[in-house]
N, C-alpha and C positions, 0 to 999 in steps of 0.2 A: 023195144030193147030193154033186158029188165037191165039193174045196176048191178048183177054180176058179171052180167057181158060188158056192160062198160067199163065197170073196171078190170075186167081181162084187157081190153081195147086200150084203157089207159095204159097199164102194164108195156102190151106192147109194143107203144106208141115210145114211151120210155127207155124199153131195153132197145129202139130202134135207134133210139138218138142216143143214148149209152152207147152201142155201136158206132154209130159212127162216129162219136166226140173216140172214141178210143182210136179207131181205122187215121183219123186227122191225127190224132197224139202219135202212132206209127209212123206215119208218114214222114212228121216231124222230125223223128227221133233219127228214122234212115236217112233225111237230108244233113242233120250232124252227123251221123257218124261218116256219111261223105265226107264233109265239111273236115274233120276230124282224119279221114284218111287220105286229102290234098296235104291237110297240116304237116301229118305222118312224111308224105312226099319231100313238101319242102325241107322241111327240118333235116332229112335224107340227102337230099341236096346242099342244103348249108354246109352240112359239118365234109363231105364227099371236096366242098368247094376250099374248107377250115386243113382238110387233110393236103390238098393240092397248097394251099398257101403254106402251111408247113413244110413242104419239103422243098416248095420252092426256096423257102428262108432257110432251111438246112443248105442247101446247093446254096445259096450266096453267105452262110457264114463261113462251106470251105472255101470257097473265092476268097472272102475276108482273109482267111487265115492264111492261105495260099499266096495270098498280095500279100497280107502281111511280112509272111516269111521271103519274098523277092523283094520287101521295102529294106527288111534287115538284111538280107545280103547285098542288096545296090550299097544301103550306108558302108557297110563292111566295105567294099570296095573302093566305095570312092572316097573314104579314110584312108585303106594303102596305098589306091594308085593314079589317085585325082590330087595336084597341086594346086591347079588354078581355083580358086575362087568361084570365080563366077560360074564355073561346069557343077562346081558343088548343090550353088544355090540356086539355078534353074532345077536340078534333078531333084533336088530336096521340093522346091515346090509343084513338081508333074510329080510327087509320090502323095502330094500334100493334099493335090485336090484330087486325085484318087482314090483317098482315104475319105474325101469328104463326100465325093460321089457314092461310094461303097455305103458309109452310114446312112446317108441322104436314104439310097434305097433301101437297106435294111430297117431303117425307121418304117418309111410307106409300108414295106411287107408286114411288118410290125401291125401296124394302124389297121390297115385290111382284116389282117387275123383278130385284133381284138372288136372290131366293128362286126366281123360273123359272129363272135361267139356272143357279141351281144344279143343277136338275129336269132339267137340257136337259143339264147336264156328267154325272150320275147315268145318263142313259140312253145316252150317248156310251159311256159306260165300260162296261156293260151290254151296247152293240151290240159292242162290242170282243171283250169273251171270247163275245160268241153267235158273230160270224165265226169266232173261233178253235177254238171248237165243231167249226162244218161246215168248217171247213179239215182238222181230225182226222177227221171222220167223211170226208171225201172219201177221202184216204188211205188211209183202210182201206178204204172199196169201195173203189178201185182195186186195194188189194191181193187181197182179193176177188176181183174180176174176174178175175185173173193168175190166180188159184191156179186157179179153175172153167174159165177158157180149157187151161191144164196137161192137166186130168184131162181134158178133152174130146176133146184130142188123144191123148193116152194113149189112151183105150179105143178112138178111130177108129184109131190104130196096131195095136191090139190085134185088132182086128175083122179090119183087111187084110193083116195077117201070117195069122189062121188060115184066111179064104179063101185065100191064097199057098199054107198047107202044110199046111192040113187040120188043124192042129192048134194052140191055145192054146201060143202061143211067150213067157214070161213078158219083163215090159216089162225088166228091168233082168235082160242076160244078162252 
């Protein structure tokens, strides 16, 4: 075997495992961008669940205000036409803890929405370094590319110089 077949043999031996270290670097890159379009899912989900919690808390701020406005006509009422006392101050306290139940729940709603949209900032930041990810791995295949486009040319230069002169003319004379 003279040493320009081995070093062809090297060569090939190299662009083979250049190969496959790139095919493993692909494989890689398609497992994140899965990775990257579950993310996409959830986050989908999150804010889908941010928009249901909001309308929920729209629907109990008009309750709110709904109760509110039958707390202010009950007082209205039972300033004209309640004497007793004590009819007063039971109604005033069934208005009292129905206002507290009302907050109670409009807080929870409250808490809920700002606990997704924590979920929803958590996977923003998450899709951030995933891009930044396949922005590096882009890079390098392209660098990649370059280098395997290089040797391809080489050996096709290689090939048509020793048809030219019948004989392996080394690349760098």
């Amino acid at each position: 075997m003279t040493s320009i077949q081995a070093a062809g043999r090297c060569s090939r031996e190299q662009d083979t495992k250049q190969i496959q270290s790139v095919h493993e670097l692909l494989n890689t890159s398609f497992q994140q961008i899965n990775n990257i379009n579950a993310s996409f899912q959830l986050m989908k989900n999150q804010q889908d669940a941010i928009v249901t919690s909001l309308h929920v808390l729209h629907r109990g701020s008009q309750e709110l205000k709904n109760q509110q406005d039958t707390i202010v006509t009950s007082l209205q009422a039972l300033h004209r036409g309640f004497q007793e006392q004590d009819v007063c101050i039971k109604q005033i306290q069934s208005v009292h803890e129905l206002l507290n139940t009302s907050f109670e729940e409009l807080k929870n709603q409250q808490d809920a929405v700002v606990t997704s949209i924590q979920a929803v900032d958590r996977r923003s930041q998450e899709q951030n370094i995933y891009i930044k990810q396949i922005q590096s791995i882009r890079r390098l295949l392209n660098e990649t590319n370059r280098h395997e486009y290089d040797i391809f040319i080489r050996n096709k230069t290689q090939i048509f110089r020793k048809r030219e002169t019948g004989k392996v003319i080394p690349f760098f004379e």
